[in-house]
Jmol script that loads the backbone (N, CA, C; Angstrom):
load data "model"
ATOM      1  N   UNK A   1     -14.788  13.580 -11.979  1.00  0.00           N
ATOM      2  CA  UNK A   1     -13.634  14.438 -12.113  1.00  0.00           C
ATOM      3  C   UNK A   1     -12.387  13.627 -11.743  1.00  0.00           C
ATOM      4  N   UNK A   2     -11.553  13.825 -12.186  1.00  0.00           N
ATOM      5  CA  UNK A   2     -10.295  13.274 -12.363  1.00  0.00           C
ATOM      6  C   UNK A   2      -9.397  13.250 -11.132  1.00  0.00           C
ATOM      7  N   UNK A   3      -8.398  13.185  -9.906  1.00  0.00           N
ATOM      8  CA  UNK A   3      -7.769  13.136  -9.337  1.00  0.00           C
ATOM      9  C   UNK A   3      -6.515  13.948  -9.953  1.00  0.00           C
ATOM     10  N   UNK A   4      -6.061  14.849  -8.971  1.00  0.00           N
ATOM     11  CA  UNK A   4      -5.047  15.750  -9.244  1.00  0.00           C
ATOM     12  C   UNK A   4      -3.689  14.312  -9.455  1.00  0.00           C
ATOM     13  N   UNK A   5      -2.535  14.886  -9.484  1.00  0.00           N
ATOM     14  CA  UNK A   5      -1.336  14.024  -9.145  1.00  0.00           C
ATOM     15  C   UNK A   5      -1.046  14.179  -8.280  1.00  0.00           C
ATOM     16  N   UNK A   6      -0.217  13.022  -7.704  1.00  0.00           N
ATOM     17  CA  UNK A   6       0.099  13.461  -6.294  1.00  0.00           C
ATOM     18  C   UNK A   6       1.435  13.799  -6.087  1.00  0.00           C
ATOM     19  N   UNK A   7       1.691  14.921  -5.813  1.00  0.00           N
ATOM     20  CA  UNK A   7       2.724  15.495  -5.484  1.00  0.00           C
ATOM     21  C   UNK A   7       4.238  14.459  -4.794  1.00  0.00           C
ATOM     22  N   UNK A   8       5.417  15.561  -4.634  1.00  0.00           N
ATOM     23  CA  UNK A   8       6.573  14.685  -4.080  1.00  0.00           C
ATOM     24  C   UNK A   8       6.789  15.486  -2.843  1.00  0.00           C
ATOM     25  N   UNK A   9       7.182  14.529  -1.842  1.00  0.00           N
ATOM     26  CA  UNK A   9       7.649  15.217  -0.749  1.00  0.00           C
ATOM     27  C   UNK A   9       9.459  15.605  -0.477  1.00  0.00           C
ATOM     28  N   UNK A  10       9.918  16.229  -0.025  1.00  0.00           N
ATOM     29  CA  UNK A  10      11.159  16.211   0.206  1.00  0.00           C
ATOM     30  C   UNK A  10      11.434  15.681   1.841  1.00  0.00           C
ATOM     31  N   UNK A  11      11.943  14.622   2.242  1.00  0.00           N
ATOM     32  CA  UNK A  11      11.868  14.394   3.462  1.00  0.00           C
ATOM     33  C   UNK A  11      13.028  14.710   4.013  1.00  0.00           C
ATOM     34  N   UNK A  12      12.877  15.189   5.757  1.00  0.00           N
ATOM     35  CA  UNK A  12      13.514  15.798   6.307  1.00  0.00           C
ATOM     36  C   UNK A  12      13.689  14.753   7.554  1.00  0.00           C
ATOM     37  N   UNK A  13      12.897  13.814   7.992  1.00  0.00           N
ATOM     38  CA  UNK A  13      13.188  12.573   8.488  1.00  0.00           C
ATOM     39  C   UNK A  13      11.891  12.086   8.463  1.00  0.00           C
ATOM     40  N   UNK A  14      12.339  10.456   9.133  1.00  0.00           N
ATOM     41  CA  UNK A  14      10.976   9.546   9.659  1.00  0.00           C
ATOM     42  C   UNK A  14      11.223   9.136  10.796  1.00  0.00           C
ATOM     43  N   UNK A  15      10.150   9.174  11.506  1.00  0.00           N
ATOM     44  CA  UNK A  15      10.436   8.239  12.714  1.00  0.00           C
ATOM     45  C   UNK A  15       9.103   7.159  12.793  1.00  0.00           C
ATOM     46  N   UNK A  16       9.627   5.781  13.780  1.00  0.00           N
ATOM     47  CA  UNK A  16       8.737   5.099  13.477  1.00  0.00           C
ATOM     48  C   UNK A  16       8.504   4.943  15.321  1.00  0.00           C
ATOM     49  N   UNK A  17       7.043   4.881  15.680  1.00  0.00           N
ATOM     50  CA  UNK A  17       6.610   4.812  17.006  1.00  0.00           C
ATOM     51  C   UNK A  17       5.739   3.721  17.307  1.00  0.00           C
ATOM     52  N   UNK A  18       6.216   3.134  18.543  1.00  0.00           N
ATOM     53  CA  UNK A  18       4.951   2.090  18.806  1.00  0.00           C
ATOM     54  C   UNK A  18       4.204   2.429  20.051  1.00  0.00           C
ATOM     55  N   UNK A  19       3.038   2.022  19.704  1.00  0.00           N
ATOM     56  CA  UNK A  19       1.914   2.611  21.109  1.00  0.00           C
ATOM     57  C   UNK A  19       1.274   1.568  21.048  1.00  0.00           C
ATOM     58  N   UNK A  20       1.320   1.184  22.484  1.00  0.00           N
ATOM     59  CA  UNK A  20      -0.349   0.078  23.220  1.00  0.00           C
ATOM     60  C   UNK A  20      -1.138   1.159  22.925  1.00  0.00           C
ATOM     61  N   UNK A  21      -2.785   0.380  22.341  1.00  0.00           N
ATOM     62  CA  UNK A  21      -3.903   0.977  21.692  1.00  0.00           C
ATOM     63  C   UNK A  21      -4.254   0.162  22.421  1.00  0.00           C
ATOM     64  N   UNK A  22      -5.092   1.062  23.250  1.00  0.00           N
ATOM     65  CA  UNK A  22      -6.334   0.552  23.998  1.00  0.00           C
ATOM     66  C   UNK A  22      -7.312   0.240  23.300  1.00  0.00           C
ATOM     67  N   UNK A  23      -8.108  -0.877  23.552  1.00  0.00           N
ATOM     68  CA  UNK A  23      -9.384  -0.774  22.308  1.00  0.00           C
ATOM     69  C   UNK A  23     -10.552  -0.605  22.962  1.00  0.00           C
ATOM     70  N   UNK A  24     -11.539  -0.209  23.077  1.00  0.00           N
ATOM     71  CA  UNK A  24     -12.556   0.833  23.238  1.00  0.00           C
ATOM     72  C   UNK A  24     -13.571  -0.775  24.082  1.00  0.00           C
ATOM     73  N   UNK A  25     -13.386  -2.046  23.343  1.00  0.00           N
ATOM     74  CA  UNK A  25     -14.102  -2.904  24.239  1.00  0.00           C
ATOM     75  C   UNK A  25     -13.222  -4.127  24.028  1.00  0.00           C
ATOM     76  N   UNK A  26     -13.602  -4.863  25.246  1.00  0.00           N
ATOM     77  CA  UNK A  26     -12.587  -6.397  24.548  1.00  0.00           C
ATOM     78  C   UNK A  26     -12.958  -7.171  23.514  1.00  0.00           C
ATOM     79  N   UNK A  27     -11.688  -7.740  22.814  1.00  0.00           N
ATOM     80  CA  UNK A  27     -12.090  -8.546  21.866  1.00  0.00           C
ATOM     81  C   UNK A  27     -11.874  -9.938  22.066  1.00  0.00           C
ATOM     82  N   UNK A  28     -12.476 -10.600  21.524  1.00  0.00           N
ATOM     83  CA  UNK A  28     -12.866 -11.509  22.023  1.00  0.00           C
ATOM     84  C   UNK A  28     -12.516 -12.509  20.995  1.00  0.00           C
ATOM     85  N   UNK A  29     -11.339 -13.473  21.492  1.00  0.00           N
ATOM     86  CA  UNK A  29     -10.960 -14.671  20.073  1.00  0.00           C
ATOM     87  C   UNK A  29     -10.877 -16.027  20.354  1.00  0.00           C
ATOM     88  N   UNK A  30     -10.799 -16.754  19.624  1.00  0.00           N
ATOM     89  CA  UNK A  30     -10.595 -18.334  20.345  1.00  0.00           C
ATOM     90  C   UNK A  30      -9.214 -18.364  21.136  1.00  0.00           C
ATOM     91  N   UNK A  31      -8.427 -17.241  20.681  1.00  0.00           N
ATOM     92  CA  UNK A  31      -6.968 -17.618  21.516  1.00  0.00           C
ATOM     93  C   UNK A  31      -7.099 -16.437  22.993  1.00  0.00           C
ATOM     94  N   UNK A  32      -8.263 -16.214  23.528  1.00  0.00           N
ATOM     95  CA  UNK A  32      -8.331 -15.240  24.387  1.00  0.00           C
ATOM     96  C   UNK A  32      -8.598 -14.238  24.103  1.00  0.00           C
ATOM     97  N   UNK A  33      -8.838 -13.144  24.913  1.00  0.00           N
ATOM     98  CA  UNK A  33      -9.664 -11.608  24.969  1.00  0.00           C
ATOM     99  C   UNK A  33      -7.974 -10.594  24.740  1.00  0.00           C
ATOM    100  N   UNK A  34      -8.682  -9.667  24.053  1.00  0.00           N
ATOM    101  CA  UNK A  34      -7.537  -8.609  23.696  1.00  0.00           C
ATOM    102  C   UNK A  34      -8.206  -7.316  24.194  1.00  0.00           C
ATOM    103  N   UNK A  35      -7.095  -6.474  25.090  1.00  0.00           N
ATOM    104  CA  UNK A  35      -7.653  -5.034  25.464  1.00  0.00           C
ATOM    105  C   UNK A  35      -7.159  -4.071  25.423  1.00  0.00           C
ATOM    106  N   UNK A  36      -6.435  -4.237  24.403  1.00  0.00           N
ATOM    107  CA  UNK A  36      -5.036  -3.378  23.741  1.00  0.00           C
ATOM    108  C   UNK A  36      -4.631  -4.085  22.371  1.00  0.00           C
ATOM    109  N   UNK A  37      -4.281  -3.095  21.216  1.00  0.00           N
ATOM    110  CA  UNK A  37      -3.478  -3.300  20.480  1.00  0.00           C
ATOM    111  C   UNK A  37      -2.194  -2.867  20.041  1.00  0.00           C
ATOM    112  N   UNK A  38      -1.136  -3.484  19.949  1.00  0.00           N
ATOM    113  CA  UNK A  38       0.111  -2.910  19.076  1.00  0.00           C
ATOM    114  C   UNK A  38       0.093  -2.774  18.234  1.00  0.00           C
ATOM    115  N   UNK A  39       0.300  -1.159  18.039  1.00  0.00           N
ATOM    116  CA  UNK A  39       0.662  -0.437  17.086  1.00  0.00           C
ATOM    117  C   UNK A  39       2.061   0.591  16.768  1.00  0.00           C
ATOM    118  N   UNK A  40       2.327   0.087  15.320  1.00  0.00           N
ATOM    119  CA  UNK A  40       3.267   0.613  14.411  1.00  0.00           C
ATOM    120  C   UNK A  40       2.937   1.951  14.013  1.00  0.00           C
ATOM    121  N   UNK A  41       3.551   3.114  14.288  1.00  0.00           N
ATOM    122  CA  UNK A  41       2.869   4.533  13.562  1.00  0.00           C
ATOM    123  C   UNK A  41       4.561   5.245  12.939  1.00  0.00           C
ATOM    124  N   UNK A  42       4.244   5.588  11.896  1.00  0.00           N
ATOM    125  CA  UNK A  42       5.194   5.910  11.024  1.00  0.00           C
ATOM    126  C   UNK A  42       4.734   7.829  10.631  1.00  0.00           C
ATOM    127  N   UNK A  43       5.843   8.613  11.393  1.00  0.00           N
ATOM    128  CA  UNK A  43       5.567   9.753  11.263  1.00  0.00           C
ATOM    129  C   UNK A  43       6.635  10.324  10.157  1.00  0.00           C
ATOM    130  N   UNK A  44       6.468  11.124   9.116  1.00  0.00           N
ATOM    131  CA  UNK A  44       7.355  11.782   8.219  1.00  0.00           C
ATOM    132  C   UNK A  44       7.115  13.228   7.932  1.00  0.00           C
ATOM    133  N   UNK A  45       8.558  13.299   8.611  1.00  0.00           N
ATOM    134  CA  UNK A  45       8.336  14.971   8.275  1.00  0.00           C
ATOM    135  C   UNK A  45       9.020  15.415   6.900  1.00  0.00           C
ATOM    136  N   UNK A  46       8.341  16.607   6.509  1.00  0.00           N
ATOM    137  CA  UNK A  46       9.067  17.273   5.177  1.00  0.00           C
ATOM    138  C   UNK A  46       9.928  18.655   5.674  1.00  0.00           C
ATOM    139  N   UNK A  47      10.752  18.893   4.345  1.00  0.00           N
ATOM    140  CA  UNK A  47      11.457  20.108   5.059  1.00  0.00           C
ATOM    141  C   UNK A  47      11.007  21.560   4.791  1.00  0.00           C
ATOM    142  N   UNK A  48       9.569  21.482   4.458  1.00  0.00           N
ATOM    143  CA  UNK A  48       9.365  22.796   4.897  1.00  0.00           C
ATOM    144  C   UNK A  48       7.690  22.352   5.282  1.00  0.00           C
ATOM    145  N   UNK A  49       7.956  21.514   6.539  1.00  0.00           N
ATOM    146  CA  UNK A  49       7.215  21.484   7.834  1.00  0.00           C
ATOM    147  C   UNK A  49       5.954  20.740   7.602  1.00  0.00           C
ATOM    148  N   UNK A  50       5.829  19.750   6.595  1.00  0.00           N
ATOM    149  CA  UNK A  50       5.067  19.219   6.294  1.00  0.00           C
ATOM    150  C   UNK A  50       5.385  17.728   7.428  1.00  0.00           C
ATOM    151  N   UNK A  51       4.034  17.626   7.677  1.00  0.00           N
ATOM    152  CA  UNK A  51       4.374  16.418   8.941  1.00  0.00           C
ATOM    153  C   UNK A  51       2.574  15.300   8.141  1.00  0.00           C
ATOM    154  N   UNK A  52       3.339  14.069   7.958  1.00  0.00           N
ATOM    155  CA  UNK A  52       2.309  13.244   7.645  1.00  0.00           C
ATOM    156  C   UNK A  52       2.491  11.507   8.227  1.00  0.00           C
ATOM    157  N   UNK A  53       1.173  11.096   9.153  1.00  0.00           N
ATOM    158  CA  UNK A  53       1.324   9.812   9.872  1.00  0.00           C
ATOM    159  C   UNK A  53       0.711   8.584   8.910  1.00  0.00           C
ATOM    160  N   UNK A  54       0.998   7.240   9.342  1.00  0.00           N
ATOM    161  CA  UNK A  54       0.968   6.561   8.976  1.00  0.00           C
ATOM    162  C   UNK A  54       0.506   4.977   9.780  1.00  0.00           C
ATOM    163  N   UNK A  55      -0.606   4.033   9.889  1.00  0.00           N
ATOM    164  CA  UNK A  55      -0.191   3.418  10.527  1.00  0.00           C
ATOM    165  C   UNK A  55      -0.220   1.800   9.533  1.00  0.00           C
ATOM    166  N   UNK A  56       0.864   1.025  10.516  1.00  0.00           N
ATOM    167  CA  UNK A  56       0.911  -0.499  10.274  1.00  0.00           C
ATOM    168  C   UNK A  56       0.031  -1.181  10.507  1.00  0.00           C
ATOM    169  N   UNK A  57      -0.907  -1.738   9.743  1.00  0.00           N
ATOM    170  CA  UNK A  57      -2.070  -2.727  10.285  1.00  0.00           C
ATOM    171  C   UNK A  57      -1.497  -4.469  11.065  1.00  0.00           C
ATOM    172  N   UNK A  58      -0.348  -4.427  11.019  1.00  0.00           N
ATOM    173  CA  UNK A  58      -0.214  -5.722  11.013  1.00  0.00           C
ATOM    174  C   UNK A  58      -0.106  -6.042  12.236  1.00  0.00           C
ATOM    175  N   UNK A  59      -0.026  -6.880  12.615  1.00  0.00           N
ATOM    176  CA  UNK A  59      -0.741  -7.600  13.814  1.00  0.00           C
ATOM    177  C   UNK A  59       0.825  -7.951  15.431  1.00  0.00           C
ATOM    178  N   UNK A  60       0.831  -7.990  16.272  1.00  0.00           N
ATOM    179  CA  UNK A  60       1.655  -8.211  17.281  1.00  0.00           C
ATOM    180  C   UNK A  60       2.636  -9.280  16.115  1.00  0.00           C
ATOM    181  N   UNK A  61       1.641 -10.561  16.417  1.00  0.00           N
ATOM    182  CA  UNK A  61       2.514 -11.736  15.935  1.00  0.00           C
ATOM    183  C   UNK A  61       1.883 -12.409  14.366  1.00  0.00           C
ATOM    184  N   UNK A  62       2.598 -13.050  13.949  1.00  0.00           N
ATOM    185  CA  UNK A  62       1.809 -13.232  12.494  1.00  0.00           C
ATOM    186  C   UNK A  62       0.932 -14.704  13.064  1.00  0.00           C
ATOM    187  N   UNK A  63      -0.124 -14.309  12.378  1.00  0.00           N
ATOM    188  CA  UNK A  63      -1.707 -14.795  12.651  1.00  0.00           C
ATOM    189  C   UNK A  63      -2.236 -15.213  10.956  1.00  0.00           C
ATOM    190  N   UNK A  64      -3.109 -14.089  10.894  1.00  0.00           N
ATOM    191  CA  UNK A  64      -3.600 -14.396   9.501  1.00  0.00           C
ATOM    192  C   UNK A  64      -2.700 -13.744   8.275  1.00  0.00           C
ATOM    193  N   UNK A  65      -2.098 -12.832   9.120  1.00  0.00           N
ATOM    194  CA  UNK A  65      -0.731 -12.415   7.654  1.00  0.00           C
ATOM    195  C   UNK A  65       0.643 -13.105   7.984  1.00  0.00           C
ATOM    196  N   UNK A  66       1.450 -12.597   7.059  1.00  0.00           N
ATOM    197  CA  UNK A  66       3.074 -13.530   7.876  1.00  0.00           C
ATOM    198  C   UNK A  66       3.603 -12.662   8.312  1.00  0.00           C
ATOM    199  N   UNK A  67       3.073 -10.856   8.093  1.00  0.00           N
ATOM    200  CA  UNK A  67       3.763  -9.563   8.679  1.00  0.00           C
ATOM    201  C   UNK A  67       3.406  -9.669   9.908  1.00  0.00           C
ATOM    202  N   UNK A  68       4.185  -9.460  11.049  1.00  0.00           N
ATOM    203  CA  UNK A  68       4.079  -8.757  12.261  1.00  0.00           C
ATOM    204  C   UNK A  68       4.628  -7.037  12.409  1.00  0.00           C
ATOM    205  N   UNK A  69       4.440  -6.903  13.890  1.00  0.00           N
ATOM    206  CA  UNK A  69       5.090  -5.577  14.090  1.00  0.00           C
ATOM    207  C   UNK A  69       6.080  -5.479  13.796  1.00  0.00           C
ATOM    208  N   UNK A  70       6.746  -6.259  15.022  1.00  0.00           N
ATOM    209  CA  UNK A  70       7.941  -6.364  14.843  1.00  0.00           C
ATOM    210  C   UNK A  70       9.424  -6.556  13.591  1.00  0.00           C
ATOM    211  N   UNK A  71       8.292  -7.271  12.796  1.00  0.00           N
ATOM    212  CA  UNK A  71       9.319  -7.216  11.063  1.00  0.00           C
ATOM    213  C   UNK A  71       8.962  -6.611  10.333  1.00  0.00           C
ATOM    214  N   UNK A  72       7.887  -5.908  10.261  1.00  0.00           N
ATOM    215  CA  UNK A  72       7.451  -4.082   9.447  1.00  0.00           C
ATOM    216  C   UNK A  72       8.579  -3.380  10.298  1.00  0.00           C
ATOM    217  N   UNK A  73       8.439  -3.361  11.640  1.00  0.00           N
ATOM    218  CA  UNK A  73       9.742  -2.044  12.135  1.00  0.00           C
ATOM    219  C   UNK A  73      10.964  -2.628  11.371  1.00  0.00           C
ATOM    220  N   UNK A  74      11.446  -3.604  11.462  1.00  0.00           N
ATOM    221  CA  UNK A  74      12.407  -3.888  10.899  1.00  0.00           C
ATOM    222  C   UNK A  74      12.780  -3.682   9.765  1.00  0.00           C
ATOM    223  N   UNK A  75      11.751  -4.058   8.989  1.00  0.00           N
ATOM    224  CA  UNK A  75      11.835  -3.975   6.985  1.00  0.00           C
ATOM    225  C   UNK A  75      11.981  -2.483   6.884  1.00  0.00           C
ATOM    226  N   UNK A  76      11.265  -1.337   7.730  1.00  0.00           N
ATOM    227  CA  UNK A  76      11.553  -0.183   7.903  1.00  0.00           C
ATOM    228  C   UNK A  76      12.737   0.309   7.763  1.00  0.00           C
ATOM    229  N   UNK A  77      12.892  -0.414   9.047  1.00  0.00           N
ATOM    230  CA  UNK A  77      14.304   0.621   9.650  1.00  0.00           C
ATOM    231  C   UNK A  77      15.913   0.330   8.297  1.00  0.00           C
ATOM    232  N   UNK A  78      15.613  -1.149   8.667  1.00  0.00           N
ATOM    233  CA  UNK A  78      17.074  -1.962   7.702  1.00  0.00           C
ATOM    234  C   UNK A  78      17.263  -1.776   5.906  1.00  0.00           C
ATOM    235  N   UNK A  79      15.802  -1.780   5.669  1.00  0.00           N
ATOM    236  CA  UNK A  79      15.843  -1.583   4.021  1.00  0.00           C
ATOM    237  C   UNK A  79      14.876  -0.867   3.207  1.00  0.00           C
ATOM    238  N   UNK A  80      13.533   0.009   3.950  1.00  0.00           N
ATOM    239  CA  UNK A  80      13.143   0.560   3.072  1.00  0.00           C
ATOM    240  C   UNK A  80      13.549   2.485   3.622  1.00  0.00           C
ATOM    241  N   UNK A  81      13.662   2.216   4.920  1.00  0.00           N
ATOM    242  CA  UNK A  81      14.106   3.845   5.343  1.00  0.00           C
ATOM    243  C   UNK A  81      15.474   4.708   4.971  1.00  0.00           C
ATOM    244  N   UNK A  82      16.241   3.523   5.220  1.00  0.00           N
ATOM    245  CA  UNK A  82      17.843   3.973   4.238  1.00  0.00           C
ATOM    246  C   UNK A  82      17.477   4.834   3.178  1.00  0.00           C
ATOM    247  N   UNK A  83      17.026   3.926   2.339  1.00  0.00           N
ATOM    248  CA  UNK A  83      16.954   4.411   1.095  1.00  0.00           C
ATOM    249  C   UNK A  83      15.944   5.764   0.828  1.00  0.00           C
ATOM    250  N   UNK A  84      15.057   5.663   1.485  1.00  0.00           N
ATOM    251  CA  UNK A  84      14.047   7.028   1.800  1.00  0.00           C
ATOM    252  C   UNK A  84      14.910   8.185   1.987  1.00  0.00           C
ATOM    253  N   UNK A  85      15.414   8.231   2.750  1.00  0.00           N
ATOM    254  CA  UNK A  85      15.865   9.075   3.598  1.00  0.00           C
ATOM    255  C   UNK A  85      17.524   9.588   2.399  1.00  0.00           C
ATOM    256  N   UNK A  86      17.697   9.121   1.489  1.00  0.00           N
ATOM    257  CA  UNK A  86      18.678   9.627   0.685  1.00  0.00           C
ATOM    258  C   UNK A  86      18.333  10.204  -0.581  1.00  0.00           C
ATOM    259  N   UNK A  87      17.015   9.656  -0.787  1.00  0.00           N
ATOM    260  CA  UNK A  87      16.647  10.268  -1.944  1.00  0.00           C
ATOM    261  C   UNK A  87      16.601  11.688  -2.053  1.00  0.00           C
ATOM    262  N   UNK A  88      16.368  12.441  -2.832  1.00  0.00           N
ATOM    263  CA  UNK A  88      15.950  13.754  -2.580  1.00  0.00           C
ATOM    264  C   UNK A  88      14.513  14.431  -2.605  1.00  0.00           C
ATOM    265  N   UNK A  89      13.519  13.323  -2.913  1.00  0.00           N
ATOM    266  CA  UNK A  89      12.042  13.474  -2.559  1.00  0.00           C
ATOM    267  C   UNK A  89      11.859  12.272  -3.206  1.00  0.00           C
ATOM    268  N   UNK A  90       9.751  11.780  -2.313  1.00  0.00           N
ATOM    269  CA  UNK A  90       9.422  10.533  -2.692  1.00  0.00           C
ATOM    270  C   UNK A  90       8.231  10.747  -2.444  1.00  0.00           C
ATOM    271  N   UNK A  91       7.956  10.308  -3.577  1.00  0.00           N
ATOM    272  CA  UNK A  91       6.140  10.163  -3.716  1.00  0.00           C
ATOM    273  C   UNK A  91       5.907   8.822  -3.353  1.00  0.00           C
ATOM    274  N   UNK A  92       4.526   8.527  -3.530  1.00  0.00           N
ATOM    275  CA  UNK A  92       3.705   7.410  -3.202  1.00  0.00           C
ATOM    276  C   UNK A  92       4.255   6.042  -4.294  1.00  0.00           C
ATOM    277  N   UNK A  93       4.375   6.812  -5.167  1.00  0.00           N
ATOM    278  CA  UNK A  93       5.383   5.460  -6.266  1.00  0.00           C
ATOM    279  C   UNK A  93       6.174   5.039  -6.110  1.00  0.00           C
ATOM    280  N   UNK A  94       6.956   5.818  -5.110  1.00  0.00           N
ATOM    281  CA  UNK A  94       8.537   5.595  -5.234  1.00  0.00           C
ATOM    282  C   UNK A  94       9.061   4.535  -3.365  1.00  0.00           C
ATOM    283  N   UNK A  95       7.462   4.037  -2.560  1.00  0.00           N
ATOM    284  CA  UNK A  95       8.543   3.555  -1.482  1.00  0.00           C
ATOM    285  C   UNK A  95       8.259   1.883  -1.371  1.00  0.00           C
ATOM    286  N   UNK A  96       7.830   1.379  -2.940  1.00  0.00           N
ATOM    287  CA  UNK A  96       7.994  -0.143  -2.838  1.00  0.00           C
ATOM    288  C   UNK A  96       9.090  -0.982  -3.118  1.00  0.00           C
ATOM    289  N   UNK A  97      10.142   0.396  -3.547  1.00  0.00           N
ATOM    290  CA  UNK A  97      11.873  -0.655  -3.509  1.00  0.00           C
ATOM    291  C   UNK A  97      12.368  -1.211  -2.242  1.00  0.00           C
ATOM    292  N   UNK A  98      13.064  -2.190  -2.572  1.00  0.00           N
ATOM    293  CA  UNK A  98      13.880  -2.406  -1.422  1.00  0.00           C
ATOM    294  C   UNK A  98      13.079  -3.592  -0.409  1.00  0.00           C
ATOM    295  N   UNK A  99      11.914  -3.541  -0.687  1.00  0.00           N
ATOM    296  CA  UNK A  99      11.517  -4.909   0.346  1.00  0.00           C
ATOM    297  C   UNK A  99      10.194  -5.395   0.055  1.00  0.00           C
ATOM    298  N   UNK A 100      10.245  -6.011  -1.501  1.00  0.00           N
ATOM    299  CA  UNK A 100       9.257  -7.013  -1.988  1.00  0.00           C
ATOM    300  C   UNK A 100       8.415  -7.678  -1.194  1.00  0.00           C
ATOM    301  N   UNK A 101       7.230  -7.590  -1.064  1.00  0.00           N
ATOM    302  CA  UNK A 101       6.942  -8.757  -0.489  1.00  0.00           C
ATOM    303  C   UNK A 101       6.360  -8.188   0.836  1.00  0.00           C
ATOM    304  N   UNK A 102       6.825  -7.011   1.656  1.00  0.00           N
ATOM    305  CA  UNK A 102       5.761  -6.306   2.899  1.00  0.00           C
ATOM    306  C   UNK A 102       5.263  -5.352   2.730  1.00  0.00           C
ATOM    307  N   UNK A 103       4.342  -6.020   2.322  1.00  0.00           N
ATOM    308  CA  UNK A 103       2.876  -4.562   2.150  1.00  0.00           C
ATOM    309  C   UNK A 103       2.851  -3.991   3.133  1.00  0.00           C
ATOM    310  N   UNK A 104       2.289  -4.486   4.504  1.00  0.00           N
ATOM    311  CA  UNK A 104       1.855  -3.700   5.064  1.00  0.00           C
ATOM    312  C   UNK A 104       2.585  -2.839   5.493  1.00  0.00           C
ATOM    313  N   UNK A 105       4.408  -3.286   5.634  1.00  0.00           N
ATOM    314  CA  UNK A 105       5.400  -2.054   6.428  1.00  0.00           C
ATOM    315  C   UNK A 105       5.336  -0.670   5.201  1.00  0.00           C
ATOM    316  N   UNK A 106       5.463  -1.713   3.940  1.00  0.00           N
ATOM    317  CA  UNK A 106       5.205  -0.351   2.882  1.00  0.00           C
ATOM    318  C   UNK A 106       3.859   0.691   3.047  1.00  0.00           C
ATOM    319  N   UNK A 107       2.873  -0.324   3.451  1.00  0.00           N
ATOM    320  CA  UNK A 107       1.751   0.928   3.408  1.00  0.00           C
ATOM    321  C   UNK A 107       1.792   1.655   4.286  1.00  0.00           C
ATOM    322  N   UNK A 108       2.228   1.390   5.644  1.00  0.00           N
ATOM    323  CA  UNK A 108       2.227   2.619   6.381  1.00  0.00           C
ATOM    324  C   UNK A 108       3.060   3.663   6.390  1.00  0.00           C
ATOM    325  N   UNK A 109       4.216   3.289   5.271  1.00  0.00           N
ATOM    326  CA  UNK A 109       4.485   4.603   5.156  1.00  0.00           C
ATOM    327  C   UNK A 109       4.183   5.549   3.627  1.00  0.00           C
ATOM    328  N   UNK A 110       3.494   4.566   2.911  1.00  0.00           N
ATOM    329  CA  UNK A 110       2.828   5.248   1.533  1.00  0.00           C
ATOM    330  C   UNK A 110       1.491   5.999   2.894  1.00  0.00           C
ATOM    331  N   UNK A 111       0.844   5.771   3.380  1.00  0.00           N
ATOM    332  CA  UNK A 111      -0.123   6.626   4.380  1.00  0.00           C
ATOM    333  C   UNK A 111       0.259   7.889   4.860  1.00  0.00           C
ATOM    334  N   UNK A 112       1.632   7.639   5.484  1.00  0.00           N
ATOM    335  CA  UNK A 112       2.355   8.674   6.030  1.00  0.00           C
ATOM    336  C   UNK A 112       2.787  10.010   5.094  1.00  0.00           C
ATOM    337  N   UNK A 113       3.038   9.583   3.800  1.00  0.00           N
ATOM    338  CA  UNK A 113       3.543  10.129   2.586  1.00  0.00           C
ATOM    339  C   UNK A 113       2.417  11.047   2.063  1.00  0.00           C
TER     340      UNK A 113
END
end "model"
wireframe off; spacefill off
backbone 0.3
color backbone group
């Protein structure tokens, strides 16, 4: 069976949150043990009360990607949220303008969406 379409949201804001994630056991790497992760969570609300989260996979510091946290919040905040936030609704198609090239800040908020 086919997949419906996916609808548009009308957004009413975003906010973007970071939380130490505890991780459930240590991990264990050649550059040392990790017992927490940073995390990017991208919350969007709609205006008639639709609330949908999102998170950033990308990593503290760039490692095996060149995204970090810290420049997903950024690519966020400086060039893909502006523009979100003026449109008058946005689907899942519509939030890869504006900053070529970071998947992952884009996906967490196509998640959120």
């Amino acid at each position: 069976m086919p997949l419906a379409p996916l609808g548009r949201l009308a957004v009413a804001a975003v906010e973007l949150r970071r939380v130490a994630m505890p991780l459930i056991q240590p991990f264990h790497t050649a550059d040392g043990i990790r017992c927490e992760r940073d995390v990017l969570l991208v919350r969007v609300l709609g205006t008639e009360g639709e609330e949908g989260w999102g998170e950033c996979v990308a990593e503290a510091a760039p490692g095996y990607a060149s995204e970090y946290v810290d420049g997903c919040a950024h690519v966020l905040r400086s060039f893909v949220l502006p523009g979100v936030l003026e449109w008058s609704s946005i689907g899942v198609d519509g939030v890869h303008l504006g900053a070529p090239g970071h998947e992952m800040a884009q996906a967490a908020l196509v998640d959120a969406v």
